[in-house]
One Martini backbone bead per residue (centre of mass of N, CA, C, O) as a GRO file, in nm:
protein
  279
    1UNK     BB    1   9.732  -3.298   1.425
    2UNK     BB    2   9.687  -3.080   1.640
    3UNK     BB    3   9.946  -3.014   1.766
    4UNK     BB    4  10.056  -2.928   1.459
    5UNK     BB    5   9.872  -2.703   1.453
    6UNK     BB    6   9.938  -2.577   1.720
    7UNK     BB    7  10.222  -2.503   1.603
    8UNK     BB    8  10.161  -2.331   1.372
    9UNK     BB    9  10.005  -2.098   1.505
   10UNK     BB   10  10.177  -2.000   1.707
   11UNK     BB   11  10.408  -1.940   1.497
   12UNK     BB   12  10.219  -1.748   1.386
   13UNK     BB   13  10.199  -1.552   1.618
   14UNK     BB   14  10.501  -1.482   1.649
   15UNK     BB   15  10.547  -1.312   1.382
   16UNK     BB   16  10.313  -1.103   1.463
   17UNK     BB   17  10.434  -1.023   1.743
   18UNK     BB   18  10.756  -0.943   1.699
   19UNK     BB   19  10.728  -0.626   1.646
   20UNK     BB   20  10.575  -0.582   1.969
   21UNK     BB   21  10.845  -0.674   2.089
   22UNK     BB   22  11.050  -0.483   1.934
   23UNK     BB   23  10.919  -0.224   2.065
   24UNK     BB   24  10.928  -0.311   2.397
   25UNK     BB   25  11.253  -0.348   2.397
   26UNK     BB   26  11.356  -0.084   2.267
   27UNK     BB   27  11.220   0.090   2.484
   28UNK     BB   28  11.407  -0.074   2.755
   29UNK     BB   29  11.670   0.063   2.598
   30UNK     BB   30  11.964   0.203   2.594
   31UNK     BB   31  12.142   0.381   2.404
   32UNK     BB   32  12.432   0.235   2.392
   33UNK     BB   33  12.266  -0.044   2.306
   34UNK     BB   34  12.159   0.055   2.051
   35UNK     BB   35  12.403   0.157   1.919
   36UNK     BB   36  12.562  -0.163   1.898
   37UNK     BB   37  12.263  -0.260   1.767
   38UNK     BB   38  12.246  -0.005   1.521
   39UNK     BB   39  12.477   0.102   1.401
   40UNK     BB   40  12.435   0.060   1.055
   41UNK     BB   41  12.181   0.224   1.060
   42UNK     BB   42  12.268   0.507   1.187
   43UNK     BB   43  12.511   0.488   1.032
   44UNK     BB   44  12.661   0.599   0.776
   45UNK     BB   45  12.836   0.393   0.612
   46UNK     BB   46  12.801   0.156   0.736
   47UNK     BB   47  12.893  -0.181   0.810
   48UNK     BB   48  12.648  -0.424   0.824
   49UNK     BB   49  12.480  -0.562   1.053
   50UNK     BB   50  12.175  -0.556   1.273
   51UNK     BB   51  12.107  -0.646   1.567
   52UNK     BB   52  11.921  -0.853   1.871
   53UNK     BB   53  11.745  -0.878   2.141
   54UNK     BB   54  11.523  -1.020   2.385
   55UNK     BB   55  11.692  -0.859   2.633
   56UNK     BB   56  11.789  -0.667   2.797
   57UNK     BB   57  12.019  -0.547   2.977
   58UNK     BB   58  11.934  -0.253   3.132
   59UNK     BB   59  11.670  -0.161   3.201
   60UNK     BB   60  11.464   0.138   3.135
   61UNK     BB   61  11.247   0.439   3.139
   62UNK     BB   62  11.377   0.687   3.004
   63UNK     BB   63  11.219   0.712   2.781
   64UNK     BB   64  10.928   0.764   2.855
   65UNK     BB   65  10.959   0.978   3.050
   66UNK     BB   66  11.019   1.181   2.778
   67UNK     BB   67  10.778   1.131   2.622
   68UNK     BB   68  10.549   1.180   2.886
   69UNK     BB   69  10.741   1.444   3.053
   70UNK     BB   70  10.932   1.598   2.806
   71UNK     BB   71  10.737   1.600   2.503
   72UNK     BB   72  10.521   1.822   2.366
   73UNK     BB   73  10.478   1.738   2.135
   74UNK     BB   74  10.357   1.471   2.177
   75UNK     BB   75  10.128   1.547   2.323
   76UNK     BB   76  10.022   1.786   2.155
   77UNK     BB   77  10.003   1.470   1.897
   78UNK     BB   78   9.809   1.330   2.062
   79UNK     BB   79   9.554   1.507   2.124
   80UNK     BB   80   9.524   1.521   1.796
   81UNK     BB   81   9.404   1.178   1.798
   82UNK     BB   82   9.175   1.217   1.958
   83UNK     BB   83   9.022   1.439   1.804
   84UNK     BB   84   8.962   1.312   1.579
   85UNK     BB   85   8.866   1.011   1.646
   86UNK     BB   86   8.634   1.128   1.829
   87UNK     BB   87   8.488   1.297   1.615
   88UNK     BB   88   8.462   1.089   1.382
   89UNK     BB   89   8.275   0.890   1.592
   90UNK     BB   90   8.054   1.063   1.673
   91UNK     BB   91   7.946   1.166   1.391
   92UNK     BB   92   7.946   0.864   1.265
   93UNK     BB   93   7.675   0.803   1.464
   94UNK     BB   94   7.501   1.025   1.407
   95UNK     BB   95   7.486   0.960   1.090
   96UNK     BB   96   7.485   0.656   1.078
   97UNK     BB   97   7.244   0.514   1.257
   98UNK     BB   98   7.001   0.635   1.074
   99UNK     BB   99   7.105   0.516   0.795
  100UNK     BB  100   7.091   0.214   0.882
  101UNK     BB  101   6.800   0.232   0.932
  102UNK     BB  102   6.674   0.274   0.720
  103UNK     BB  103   6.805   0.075   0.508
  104UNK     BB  104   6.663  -0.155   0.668
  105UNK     BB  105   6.339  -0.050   0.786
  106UNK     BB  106   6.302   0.126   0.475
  107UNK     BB  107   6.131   0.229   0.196
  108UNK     BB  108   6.241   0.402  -0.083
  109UNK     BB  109   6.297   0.562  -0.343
  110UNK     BB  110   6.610   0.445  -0.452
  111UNK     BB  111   6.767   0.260  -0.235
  112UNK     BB  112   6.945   0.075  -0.403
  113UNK     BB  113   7.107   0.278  -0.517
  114UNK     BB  114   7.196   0.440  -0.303
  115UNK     BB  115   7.360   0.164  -0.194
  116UNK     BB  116   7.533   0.111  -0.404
  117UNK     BB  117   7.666   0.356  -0.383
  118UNK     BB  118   7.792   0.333  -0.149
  119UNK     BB  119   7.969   0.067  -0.154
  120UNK     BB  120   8.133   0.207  -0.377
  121UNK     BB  121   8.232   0.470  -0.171
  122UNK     BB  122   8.405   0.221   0.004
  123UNK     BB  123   8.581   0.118  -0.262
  124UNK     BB  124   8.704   0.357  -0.282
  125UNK     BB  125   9.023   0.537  -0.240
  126UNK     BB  126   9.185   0.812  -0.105
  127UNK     BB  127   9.277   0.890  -0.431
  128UNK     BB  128   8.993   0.948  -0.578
  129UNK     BB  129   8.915   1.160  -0.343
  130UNK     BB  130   9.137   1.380  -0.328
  131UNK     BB  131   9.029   1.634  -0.486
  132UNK     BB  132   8.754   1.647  -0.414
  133UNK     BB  133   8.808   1.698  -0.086
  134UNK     BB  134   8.978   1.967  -0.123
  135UNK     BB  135   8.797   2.126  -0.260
  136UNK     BB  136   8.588   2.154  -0.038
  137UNK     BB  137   8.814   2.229   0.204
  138UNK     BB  138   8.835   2.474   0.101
  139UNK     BB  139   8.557   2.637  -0.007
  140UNK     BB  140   8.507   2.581   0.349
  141UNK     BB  141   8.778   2.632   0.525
  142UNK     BB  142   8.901   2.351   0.641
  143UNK     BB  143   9.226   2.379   0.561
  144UNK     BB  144   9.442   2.327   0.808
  145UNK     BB  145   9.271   2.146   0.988
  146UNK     BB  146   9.065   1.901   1.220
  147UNK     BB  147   8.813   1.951   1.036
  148UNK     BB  148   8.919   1.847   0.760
  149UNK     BB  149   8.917   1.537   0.888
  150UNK     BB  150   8.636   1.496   1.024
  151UNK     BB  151   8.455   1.556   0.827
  152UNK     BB  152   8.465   1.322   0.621
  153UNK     BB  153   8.432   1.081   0.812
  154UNK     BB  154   8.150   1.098   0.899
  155UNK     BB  155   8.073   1.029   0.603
  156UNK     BB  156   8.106   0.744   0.626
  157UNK     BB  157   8.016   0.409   0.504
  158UNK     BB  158   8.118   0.180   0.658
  159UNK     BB  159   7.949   0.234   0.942
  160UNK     BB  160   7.679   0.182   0.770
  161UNK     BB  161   7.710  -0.150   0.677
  162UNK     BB  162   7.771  -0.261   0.927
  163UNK     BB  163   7.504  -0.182   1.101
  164UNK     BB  164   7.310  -0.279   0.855
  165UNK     BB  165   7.326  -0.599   0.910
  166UNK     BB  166   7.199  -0.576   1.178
  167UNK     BB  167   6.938  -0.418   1.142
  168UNK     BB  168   6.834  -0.614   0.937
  169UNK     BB  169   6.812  -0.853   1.187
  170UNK     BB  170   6.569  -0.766   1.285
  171UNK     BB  171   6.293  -0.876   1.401
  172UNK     BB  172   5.961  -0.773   1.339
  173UNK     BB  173   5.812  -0.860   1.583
  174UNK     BB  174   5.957  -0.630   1.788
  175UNK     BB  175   5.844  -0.399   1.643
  176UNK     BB  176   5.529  -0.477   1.655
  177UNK     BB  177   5.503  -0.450   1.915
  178UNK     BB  178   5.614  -0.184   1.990
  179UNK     BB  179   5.396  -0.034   1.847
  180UNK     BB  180   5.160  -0.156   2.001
  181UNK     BB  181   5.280  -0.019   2.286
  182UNK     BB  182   5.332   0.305   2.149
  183UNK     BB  183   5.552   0.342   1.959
  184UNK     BB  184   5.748   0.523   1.783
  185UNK     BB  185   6.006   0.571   1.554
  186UNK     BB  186   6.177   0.699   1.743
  187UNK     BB  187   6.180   0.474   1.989
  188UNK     BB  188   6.267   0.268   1.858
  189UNK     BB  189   6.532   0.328   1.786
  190UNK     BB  190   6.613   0.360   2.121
  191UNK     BB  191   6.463   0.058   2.231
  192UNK     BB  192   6.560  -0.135   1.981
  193UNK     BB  193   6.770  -0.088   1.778
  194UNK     BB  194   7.052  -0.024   1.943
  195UNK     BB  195   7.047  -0.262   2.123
  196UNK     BB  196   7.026  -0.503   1.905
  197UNK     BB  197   7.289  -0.336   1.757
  198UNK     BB  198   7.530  -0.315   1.929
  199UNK     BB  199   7.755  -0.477   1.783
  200UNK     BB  200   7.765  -0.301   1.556
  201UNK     BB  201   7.836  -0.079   1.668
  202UNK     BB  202   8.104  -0.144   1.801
  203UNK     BB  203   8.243  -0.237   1.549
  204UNK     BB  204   8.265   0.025   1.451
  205UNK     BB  205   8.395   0.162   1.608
  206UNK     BB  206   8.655  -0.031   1.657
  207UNK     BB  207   8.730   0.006   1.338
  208UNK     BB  208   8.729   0.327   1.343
  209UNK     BB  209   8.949   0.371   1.563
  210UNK     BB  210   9.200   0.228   1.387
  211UNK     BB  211   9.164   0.423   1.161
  212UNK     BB  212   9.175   0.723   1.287
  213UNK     BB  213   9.440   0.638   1.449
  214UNK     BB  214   9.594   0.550   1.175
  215UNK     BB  215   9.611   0.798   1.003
  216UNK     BB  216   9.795   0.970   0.703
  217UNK     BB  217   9.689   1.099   0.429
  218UNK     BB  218   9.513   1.308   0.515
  219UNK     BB  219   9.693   1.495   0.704
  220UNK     BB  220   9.923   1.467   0.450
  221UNK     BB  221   9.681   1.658   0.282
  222UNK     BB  222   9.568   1.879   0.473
  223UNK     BB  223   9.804   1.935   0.657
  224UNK     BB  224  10.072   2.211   0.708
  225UNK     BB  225  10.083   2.201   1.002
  226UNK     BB  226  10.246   2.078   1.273
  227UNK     BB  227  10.066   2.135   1.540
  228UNK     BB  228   9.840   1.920   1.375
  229UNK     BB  229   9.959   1.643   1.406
  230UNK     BB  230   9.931   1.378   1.467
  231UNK     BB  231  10.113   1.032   1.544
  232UNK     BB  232  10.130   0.929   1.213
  233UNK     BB  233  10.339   1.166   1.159
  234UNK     BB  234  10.541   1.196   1.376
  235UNK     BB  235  10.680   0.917   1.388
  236UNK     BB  236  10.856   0.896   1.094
  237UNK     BB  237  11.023   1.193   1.178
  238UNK     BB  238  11.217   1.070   1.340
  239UNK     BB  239  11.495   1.010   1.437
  240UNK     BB  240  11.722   0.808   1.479
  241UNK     BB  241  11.892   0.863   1.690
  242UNK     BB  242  11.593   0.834   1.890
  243UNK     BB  243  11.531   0.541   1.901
  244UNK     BB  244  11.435   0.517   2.209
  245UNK     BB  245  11.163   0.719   2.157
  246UNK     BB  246  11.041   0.566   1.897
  247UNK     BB  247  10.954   0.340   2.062
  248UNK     BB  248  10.802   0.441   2.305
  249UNK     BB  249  10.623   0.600   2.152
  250UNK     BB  250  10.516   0.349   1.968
  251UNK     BB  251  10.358   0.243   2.194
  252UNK     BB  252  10.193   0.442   2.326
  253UNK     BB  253  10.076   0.456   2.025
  254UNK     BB  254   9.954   0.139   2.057
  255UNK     BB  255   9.754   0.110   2.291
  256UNK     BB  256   9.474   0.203   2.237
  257UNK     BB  257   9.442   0.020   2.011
  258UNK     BB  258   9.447  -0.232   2.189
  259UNK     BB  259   9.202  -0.184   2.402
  260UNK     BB  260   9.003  -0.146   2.208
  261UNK     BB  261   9.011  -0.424   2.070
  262UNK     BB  262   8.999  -0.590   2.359
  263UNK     BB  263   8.701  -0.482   2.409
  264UNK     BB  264   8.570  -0.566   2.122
  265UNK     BB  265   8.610  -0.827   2.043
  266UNK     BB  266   8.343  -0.972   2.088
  267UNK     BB  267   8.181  -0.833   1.869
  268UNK     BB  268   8.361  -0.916   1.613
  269UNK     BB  269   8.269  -1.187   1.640
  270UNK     BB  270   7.969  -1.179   1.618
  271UNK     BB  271   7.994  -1.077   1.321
  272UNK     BB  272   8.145  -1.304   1.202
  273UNK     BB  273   7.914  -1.524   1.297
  274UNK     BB  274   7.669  -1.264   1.294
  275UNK     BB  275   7.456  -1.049   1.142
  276UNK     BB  276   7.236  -1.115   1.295
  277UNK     BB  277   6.908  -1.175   1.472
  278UNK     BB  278   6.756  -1.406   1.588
  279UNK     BB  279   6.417  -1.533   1.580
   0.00000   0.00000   0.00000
């Protein structure tokens, strides 16, 4: 029974890991190759199916060359999603980490209410408050700029509810000890919620760069100008003709996003398994 469970879970790892082997092998196949194997799809009027190999004939890093070192382009809406990302993860922690721990072991009148307000305002689709949010960031002048995907970002209440979980489960011991040895409030923050909450904090970062990093709606309802599009943007509009390029492109920007879950692995499954501290 196990062999045949473990033979269903590969087979199902399989067809999941499929597509990015698909742009793996697609990305080390020359142009003559991408086009005898994709004739169909890139040629208009073309008939029958695109066909596809498990391993290139003549493997090139010609497309990696070309995205890495001659696409200015690409470079430059590369570091357009560094910035965004990097820019929403750092202010959703200036504001996030304090809020998340104010709900967790402040009480306050009004806590529970604006807590659910919080969850209801996490579980609305960003097309509920696309308009709320053009007006305001038009407003206040932020409209086709990076920061006016920022700054709403910094406010999001996700990465404050993952972290209220953990800080929720600090025992209360860790604490009055604490102040019994003359720690303040401000102290305690940061010599106890940071540290035995970090799996929480990393859990959100971790989440929080896969989202922020392949934003598509916010870049493409507030940015007009093309020369600040992310990398969620320019990939889709890549031409079919440079197919080897969108490929290589498509890896180069999936690696980041790659690593930064393999390395936070361990403290999101920490979540999954206990989103508390035992006493």
């Amino acid at each position: 029974m196990k062999k045949i469970t473990c033979f269903f879970l590969v087979l199902l790892a399989l067809v999941f890991i499929f597509p990015v082997l698909f742009l793996v092998v697609g990305s080390l196949m020359g142009k003559n190759e991408l086009t005898d194997l994709l004739f169909p799809v890139l040629q208009e009027g073309a008939k029958g199916y695109a066909s596809w190999k498990l391993f290139p004939e003549y493997p090139t890093l010609k497309h990696y060359v070309e995205v890495l070192l001659d696409s200015l382009e690409f470079f430059v809406m590369f570091w357009n999603s560094v910035k965004i990302t990097a820019g929403a993860l750092a202010g959703g922690l200036l504001v996030g980490m304090p809020a998340a721990w104010g709900f967790a072991k402040f009480d306050f009148p009004g806590k529970n209410i604006l807590f659910t307000l919080y969850i209801a305002l996490m579980m609305m689709p960003f097309q509920v408050m696309l308009l709320g949010n053009y007006l305001v960031l038009d407003k206040i002048g932020l409209l086709d700029s990076l920061l006016g995907i920022i700054f709403p970002a910094v406010f999001s209440t996700f990465p404050i509810f993952i972290m209220y979980r953990f800080f929720k489960g600090i025992p209360l011991a860790f604490l009055e000890a604490a102040r019994l040895d003359g720690a303040g409030e401000l102290k305690l923050f940061f010599i106890v919620a940071i540290p035995l909450g970090s799996p929480g904090v990393i859990s959100a970062i971790v989440l929080g760069f896969l989202e922020y990093w392949n934003l598509i709606e916010q870049p493409m309802a507030f940015l007009k100008t093309k020369e600040l599009w992310p990398l969620s943007l320019y990939l889709p509009n890549i031409e079919l003709k440079q197919a080897g390029f969108a490929f290589a492109a498509s890896v180069v920007a999936l690696a980041p996003a790659v690593l930064v879950f393999l390395s936070g692995q361990d403290y999101l499954e920490q979540g999954i398994v206990s989103t508390a501290v035992k006493e």
